[in-house]
py3Dmol code that shows the C-alpha trace and the ligand (Angstrom):
import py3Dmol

protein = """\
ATOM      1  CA  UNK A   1      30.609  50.071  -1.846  1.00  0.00           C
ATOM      2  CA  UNK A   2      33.932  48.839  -3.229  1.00  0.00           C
ATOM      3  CA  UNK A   3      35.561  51.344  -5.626  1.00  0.00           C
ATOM      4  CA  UNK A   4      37.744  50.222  -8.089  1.00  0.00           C
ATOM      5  CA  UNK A   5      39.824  51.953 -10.510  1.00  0.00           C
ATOM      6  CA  UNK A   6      39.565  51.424 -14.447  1.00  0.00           C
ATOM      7  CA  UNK A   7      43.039  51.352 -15.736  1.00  0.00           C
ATOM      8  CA  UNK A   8      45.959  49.742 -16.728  1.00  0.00           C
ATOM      9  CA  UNK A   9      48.377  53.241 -15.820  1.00  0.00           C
ATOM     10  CA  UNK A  10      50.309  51.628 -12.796  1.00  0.00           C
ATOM     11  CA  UNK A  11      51.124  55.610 -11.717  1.00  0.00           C
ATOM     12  CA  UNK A  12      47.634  56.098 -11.670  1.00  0.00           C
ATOM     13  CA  UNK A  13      46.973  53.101  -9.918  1.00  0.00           C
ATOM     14  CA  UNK A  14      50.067  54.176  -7.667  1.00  0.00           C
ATOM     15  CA  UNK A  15      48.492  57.378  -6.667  1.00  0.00           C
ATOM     16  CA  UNK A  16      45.605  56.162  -5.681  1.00  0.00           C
ATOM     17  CA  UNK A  17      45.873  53.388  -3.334  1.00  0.00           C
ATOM     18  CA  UNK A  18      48.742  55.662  -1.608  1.00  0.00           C
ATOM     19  CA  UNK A  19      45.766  57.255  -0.969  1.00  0.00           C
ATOM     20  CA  UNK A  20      43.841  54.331   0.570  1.00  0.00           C
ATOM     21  CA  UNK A  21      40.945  54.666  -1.772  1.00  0.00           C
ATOM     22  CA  UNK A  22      41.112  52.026  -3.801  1.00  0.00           C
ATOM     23  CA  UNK A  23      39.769  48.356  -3.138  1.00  0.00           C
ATOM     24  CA  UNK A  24      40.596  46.887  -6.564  1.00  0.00           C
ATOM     25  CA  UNK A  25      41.327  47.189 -10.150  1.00  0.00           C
ATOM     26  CA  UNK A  26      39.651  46.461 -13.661  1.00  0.00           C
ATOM     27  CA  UNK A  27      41.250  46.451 -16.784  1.00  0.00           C
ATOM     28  CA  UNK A  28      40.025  45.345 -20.436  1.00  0.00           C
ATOM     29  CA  UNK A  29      42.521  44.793 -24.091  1.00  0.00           C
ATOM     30  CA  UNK A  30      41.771  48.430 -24.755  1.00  0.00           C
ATOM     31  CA  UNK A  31      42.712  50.058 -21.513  1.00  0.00           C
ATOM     32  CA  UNK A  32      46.095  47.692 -21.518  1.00  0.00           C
ATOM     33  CA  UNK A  33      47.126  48.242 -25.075  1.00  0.00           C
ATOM     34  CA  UNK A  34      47.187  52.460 -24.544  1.00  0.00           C
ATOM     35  CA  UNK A  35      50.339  51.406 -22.076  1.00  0.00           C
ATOM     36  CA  UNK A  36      51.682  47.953 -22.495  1.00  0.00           C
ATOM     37  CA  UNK A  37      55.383  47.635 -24.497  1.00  0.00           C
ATOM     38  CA  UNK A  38      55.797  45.146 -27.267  1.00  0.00           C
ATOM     39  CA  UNK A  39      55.680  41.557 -26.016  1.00  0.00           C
ATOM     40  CA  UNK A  40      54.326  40.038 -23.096  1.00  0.00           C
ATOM     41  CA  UNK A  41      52.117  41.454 -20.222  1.00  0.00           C
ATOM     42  CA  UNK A  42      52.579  39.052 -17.612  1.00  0.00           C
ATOM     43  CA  UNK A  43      55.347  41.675 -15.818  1.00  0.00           C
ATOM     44  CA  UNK A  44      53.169  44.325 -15.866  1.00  0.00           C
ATOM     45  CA  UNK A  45      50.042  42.433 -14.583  1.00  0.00           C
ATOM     46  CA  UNK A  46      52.134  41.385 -11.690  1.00  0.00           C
ATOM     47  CA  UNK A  47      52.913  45.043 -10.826  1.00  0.00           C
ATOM     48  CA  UNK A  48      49.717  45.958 -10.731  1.00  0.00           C
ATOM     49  CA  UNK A  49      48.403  43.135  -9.126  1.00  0.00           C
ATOM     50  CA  UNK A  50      51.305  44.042  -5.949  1.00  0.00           C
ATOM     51  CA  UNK A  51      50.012  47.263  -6.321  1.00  0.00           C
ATOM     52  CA  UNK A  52      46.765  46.975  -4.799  1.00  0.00           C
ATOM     53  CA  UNK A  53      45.402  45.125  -1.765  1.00  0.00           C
ATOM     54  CA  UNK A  54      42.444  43.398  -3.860  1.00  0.00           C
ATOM     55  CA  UNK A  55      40.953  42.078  -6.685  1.00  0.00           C
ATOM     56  CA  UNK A  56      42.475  42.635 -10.566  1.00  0.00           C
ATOM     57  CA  UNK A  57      40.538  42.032 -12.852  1.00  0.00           C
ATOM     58  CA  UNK A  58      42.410  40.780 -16.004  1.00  0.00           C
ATOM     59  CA  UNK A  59      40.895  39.749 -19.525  1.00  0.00           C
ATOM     60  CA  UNK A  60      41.764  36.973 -21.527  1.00  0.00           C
ATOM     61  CA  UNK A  61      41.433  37.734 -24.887  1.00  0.00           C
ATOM     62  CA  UNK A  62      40.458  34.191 -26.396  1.00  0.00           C
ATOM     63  CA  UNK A  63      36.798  33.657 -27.735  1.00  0.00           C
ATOM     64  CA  UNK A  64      36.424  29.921 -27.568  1.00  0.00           C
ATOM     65  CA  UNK A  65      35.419  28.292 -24.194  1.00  0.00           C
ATOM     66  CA  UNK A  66      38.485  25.999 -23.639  1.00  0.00           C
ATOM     67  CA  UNK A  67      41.226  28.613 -25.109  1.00  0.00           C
ATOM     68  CA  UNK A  68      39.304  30.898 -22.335  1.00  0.00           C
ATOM     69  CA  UNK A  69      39.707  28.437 -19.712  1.00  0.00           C
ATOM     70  CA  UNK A  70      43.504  27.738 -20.725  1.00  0.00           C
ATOM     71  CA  UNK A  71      44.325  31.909 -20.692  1.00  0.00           C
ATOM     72  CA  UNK A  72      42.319  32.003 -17.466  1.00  0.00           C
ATOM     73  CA  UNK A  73      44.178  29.795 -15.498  1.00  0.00           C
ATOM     74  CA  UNK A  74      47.547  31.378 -17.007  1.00  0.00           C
ATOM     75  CA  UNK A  75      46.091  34.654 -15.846  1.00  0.00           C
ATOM     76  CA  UNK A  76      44.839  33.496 -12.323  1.00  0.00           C
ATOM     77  CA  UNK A  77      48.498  31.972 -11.991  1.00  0.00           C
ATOM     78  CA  UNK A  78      49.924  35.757 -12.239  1.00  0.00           C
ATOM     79  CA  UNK A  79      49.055  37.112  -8.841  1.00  0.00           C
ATOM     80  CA  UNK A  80      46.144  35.624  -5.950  1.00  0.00           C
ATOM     81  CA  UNK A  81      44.815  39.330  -6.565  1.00  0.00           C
ATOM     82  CA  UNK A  82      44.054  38.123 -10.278  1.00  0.00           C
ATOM     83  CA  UNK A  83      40.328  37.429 -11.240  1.00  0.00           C
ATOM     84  CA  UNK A  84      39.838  36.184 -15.064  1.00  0.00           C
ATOM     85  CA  UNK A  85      37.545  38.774 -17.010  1.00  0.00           C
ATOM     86  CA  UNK A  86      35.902  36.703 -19.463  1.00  0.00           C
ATOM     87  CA  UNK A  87      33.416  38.127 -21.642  1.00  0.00           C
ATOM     88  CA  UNK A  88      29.430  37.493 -21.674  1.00  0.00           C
ATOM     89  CA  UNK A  89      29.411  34.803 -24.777  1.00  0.00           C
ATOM     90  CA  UNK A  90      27.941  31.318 -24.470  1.00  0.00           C
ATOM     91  CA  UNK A  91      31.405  30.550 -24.642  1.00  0.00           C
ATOM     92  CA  UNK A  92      32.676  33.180 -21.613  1.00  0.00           C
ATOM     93  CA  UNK A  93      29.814  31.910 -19.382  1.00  0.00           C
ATOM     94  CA  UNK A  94      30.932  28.063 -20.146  1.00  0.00           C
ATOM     95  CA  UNK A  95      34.939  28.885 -19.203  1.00  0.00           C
ATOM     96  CA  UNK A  96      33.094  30.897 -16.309  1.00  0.00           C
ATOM     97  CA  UNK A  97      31.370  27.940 -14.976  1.00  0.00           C
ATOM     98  CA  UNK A  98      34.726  25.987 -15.502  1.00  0.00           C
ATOM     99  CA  UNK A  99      36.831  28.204 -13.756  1.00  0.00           C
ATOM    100  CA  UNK A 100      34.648  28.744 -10.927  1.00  0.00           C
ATOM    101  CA  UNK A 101      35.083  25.132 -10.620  1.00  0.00           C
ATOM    102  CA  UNK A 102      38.505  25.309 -10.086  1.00  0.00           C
ATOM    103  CA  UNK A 103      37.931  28.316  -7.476  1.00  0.00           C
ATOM    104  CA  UNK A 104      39.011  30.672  -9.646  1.00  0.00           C
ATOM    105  CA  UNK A 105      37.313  34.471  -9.431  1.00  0.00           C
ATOM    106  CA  UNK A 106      35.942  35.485 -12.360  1.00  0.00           C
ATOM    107  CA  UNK A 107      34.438  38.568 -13.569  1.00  0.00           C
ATOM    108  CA  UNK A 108      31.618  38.061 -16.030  1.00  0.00           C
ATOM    109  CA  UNK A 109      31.562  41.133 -18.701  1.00  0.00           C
ATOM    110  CA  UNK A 110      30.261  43.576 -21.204  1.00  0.00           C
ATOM    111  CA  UNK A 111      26.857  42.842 -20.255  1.00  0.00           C
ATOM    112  CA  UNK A 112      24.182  44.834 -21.569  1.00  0.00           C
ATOM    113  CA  UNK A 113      21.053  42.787 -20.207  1.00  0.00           C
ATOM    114  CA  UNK A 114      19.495  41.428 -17.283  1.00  0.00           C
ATOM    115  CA  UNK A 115      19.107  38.561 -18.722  1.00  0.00           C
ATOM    116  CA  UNK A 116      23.119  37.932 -19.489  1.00  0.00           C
ATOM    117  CA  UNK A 117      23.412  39.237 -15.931  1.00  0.00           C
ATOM    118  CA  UNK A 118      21.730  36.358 -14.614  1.00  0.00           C
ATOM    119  CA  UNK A 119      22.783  33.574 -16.896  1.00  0.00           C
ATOM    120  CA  UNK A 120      26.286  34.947 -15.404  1.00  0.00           C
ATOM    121  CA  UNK A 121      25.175  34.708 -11.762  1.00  0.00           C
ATOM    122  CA  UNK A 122      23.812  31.050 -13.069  1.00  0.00           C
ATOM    123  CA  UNK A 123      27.434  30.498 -13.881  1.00  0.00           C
ATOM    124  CA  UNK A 124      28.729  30.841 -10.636  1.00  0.00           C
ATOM    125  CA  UNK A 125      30.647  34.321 -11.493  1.00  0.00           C
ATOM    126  CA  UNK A 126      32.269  36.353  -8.674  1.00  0.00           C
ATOM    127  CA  UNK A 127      31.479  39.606 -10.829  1.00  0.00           C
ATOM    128  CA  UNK A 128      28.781  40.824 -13.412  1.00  0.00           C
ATOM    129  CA  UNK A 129      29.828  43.868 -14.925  1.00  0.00           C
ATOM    130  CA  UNK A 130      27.044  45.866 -16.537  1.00  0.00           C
ATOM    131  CA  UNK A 131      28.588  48.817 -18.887  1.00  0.00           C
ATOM    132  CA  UNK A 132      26.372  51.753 -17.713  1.00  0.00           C
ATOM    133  CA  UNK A 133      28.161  54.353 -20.008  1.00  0.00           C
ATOM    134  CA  UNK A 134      27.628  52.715 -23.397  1.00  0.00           C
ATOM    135  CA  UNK A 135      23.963  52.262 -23.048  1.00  0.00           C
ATOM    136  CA  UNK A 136      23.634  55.552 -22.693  1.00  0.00           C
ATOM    137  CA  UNK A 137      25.550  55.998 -25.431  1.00  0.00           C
ATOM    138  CA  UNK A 138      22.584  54.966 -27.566  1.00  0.00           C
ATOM    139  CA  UNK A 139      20.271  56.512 -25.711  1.00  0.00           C
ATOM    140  CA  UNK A 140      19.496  53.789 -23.157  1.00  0.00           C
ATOM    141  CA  UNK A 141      19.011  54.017 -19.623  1.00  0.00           C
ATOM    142  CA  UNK A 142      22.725  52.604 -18.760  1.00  0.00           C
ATOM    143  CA  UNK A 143      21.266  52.816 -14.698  1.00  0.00           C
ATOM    144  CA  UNK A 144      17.696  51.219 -15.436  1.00  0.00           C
ATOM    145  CA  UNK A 145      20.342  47.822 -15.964  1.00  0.00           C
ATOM    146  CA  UNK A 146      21.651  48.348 -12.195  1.00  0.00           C
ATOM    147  CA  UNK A 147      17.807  48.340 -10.917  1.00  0.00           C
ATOM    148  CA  UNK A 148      17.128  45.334 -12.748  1.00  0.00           C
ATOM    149  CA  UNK A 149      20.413  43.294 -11.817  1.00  0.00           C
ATOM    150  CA  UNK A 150      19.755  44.504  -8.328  1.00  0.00           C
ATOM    151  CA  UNK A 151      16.278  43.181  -7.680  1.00  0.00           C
ATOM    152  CA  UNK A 152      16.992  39.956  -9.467  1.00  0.00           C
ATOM    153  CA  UNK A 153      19.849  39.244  -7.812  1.00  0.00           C
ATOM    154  CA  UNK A 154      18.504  40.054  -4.482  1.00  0.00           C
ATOM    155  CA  UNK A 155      14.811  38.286  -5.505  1.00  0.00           C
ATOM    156  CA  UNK A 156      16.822  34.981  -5.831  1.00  0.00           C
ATOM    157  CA  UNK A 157      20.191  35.681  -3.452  1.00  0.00           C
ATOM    158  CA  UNK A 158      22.806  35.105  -5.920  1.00  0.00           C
ATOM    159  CA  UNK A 159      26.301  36.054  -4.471  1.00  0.00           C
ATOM    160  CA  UNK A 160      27.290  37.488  -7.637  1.00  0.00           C
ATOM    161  CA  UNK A 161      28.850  40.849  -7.034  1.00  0.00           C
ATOM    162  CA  UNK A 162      27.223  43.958  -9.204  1.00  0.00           C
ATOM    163  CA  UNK A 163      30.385  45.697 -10.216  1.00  0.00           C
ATOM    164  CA  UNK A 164      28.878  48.646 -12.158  1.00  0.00           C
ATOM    165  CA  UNK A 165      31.552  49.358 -15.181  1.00  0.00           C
ATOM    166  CA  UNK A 166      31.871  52.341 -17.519  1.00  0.00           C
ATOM    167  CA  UNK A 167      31.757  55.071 -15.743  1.00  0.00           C
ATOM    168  CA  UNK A 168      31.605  58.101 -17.009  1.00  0.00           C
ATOM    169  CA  UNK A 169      31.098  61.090 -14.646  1.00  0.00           C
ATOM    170  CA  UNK A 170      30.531  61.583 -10.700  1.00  0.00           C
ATOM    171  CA  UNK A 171      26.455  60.902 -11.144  1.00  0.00           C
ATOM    172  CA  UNK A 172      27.054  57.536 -12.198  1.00  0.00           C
ATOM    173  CA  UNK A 173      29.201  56.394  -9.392  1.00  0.00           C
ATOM    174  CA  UNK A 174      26.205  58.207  -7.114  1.00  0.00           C
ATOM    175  CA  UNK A 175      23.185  56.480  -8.524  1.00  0.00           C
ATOM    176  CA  UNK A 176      24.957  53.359  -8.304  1.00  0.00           C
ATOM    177  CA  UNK A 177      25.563  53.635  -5.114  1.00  0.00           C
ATOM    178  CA  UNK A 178      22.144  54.483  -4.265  1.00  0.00           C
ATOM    179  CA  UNK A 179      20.700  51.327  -6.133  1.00  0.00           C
ATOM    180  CA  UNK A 180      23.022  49.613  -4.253  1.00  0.00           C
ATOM    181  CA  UNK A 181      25.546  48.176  -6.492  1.00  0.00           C
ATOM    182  CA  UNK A 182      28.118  46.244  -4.811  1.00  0.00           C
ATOM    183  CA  UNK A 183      31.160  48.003  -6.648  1.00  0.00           C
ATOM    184  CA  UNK A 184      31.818  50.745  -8.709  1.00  0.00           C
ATOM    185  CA  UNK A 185      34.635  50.695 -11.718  1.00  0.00           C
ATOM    186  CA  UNK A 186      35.679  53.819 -12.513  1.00  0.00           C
ATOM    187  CA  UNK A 187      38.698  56.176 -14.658  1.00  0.00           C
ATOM    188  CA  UNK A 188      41.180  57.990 -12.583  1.00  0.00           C
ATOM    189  CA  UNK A 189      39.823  61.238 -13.653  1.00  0.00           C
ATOM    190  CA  UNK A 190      36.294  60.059 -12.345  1.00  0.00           C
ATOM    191  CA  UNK A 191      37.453  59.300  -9.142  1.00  0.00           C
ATOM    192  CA  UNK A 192      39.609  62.503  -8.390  1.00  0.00           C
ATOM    193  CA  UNK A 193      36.455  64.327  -9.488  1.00  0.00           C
ATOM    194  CA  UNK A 194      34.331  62.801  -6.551  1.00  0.00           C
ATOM    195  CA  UNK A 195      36.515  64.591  -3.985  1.00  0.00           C
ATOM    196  CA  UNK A 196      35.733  68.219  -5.760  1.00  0.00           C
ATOM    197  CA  UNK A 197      33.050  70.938  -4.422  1.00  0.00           C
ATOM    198  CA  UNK A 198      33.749  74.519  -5.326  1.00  0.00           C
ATOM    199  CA  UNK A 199      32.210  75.205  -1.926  1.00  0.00           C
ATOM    200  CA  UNK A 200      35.178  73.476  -0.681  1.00  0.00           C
ATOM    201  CA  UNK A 201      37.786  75.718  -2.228  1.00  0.00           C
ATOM    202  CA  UNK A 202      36.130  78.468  -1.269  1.00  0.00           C
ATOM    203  CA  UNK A 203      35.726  77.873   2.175  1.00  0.00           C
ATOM    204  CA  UNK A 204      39.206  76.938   2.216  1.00  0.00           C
ATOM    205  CA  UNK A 205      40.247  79.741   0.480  1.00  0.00           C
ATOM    206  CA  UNK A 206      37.984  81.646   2.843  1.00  0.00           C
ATOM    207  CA  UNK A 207      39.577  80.359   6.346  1.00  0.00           C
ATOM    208  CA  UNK A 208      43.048  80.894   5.010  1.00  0.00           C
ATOM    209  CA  UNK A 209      42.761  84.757   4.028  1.00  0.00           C
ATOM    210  CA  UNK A 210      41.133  84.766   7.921  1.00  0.00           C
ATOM    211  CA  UNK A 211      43.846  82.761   9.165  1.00  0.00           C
ATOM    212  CA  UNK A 212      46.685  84.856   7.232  1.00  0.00           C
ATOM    213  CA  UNK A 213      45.469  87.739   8.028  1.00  0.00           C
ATOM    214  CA  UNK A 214      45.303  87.611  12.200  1.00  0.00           C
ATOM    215  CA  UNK A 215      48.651  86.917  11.458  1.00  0.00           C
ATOM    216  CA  UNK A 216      48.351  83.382  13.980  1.00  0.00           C
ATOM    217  CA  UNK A 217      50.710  80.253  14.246  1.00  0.00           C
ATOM    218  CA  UNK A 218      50.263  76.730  14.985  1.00  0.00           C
TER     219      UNK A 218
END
"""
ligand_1 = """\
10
G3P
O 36.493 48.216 -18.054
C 35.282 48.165 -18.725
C 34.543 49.466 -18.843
O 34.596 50.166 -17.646
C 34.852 50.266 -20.057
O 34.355 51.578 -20.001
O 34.250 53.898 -20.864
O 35.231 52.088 -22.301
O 32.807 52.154 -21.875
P 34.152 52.459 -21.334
"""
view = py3Dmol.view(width=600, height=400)
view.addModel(protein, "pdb")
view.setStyle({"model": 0}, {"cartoon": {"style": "trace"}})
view.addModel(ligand_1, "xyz")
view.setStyle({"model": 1}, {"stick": {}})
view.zoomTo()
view.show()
């Protein structure tokens, strides 16, 4: 499973593909406007786009199929990492179809149904992004979408990759796993919480006292 972090925070993307853990990035208007500067993003797309060996997912922010299609090309022009985000309108899955025509990656999203998800695979899209975190926001099951996408997908062998998107906690990047999603999106603070077990620390702690106490070297 490709993980992929959720942010625009180049120090968080920084730390952690010095870490080797990362295979790609998302980001969405929201996530870039709590760090972007006045003015133009283009510099700061670039950055991150050097700063990972993979795809970056970056949004246009146009609503109408051809204005889509113009930002997407101006956003696939950034970086090769760059993959256009389009969202999952009639007019998103029209500039998706375009695009893909042009061999440009695109990553289909804020899609709440399995029957967006495959009018998006219809469309030729690299990525489908299901948001697992707001349907269970309103008391959906967020993970009964992954099932669904997954046997459809698999029923008819579309390419299109399930990148599984709003993430919210460690059990949501496990069960999509488990279903078999193809990558997982998730927040800094997500990720640095997979690698915690308190039976870790306090084994560690544990073999250190031991250690400390005999009083060895290496
Ligand atoms: O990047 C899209 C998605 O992951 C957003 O997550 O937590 O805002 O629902 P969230």
């Amino acid at each position: 499973m490709k993980i992929f972090l959720d942010t625009a925070d180049l120090n968080e993307i920084r730390r952690a593909a010095d870490a080797g853990l990362i295979d790609g990035i998302t980001t969405n208007p929201s996530l870039v406007a709590q760090v972007a500067q006045d003015g133009a993003v283009t510099d700061m797309y670039r950055d991150i786009c050097e700063a990972v060996d993979g795809p970056v997912s970056l949004e246009v922010v146009a609503v109408e199929r051809d204005s889509m299609i113009e930002e997407g090309r101006k956003l696939a022009d950034i970086h090769e990492n760059a993959v256009v985000k389009v969202p999952l309108t009639e007019d998103g899955l029209k500039a998706c179809r375009a695009l893909r025509s042009e061999n440009i990656p695109v990553n289909v999203t804020l899609c709440f149904s399995v029957s967006q998800a495959l009018l998006a695979a219809k469309a030729g899209a690299t990525f489908i992004s299901p948001f697992i975190g707001r349907i269970d926001d309103i008391s959906g099951e967020g993970m009964q979408l992954i099932h669904q996408i997954r046997q459809v997908y698999d029923n008819y062998g579309f390419a299109t990759e399930i990148l599984a998107a709003s993430i919210r906690h460690p059990m949501h990047v496990v069960e999509a796993m488990l279903i078999g999603a193809d990558c997982c999106t998730i927040p800094s603070k997500v990720l640095w919480q997979l690698s915690k077990h308190p039976l870790t620390d306090k084994g560690l702690d544990a073999f250190l006292k031991d250690w400390n106490a005999a009083g060895t070297e290496i």
